[in-house]
N, C-alpha and C positions, 0 to 999 in steps of 0.2 A: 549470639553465634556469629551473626555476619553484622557486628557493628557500623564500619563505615560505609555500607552499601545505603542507609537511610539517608547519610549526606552527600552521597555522590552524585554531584550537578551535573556531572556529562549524563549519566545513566537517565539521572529527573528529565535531562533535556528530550533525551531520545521519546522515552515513555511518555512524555507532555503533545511532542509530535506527533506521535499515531494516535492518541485520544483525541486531539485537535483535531486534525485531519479523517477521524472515522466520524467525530461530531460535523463537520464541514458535511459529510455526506449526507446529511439525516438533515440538515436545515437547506439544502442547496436543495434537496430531493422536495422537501416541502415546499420552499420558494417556488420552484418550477413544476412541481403537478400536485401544489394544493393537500399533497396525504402526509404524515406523520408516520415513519417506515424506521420504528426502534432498531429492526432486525440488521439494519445498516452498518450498527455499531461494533458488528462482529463481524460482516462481511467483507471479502474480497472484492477486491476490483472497481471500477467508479471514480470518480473527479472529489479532490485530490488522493492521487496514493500514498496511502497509508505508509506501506513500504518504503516509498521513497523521502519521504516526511521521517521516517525513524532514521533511515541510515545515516541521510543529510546532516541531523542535529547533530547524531553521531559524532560522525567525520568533523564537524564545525566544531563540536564540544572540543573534541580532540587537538585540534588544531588551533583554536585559541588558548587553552591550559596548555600544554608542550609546542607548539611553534608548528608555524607552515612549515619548516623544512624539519618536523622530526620523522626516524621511521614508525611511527607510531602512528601519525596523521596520516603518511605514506599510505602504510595498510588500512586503515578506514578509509580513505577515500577509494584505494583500488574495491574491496571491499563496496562501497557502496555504488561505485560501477556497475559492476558483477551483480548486485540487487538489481538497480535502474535496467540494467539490461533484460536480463531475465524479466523481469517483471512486463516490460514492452517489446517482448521478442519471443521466447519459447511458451511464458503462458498464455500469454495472446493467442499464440497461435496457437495452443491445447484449450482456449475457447472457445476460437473459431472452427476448430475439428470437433467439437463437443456439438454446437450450434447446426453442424451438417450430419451427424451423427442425429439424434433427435430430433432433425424433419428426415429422416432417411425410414427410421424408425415410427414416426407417427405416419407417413407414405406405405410403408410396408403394411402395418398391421391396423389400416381402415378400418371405423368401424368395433373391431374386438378388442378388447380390454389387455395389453401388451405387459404381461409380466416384470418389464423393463421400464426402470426409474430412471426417471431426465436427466444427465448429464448435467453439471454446473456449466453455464456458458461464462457466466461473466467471474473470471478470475485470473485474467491478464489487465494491462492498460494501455490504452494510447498514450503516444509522443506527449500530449498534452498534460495525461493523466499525472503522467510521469515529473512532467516538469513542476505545475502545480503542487504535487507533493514535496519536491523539491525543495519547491519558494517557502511552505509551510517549513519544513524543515530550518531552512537559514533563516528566516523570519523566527521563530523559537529559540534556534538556538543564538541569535542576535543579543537576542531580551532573556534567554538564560545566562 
């Protein structure tokens, strides 16, 4: 049905990236507090961004096969901007309102058993998160 989607290297690259970089989180999480934390591999947010490791390979797939200066590389890079950004700007900060949300909520209802499920806090990244995924990213798509 969709033939040449099995050998599309830009695609492999990107897909290579966010596996790379969600497995990066599950052995970083180990090296540094000792636990084995599978659920990582599906999770948002954390050192490297996944997000940002996809888009990168993306844009770099794109940009090595058609050229720096095509409009095609053009829009994946704008494109992974608009990821990068978002990713260290708006959800960030619908983490860190989730985070004050959930002590507001554990504060109010002392004590009695609060109807209300935790909010996800970590589902933005830092500056750093962000770059990290990045490097993952160019680093993948170097060696794709």
């Amino acid at each position: 049905m969709f033939p040449g989607i099995f050998t599309n290297t830009i695609l492999f690259s990107a897909l290579l990236a966010w596996f790379a970089a969600q497995v990066l989180k599950v052995f970083l999480h180990l090296f540094l507090h000792g636990k084995l934390d599978l659920q990582l591999l599906f999770s948002s947010g954390g050192f490297p961004s996944s997000h940002s490791a996809t888009v990168t390979a993306l844009a770099f797939g794109i940009g090595k096969y058609y050229g720096w200066n095509s409009p095609i590389f053009a829009v994946a890079a704008v494109f992974a901007m608009i990821v990068m950004y978002d990713a260290a700007g708006v959800r960030r900060a619908a983490g860190k309102q989730a985070e004050v949300i959930n002590q507001l909520v554990e504060r109010l209802y002392q004590g009695s058993d609060p109807s209300q499920e935790r909010l996800r806090e970590l589902i933005g990244h830092s500056p750093l998160e962000v770059f990290g995924g990045a490097l993952v990213g160019v680093i993948i798509g170097t060696i794709v």
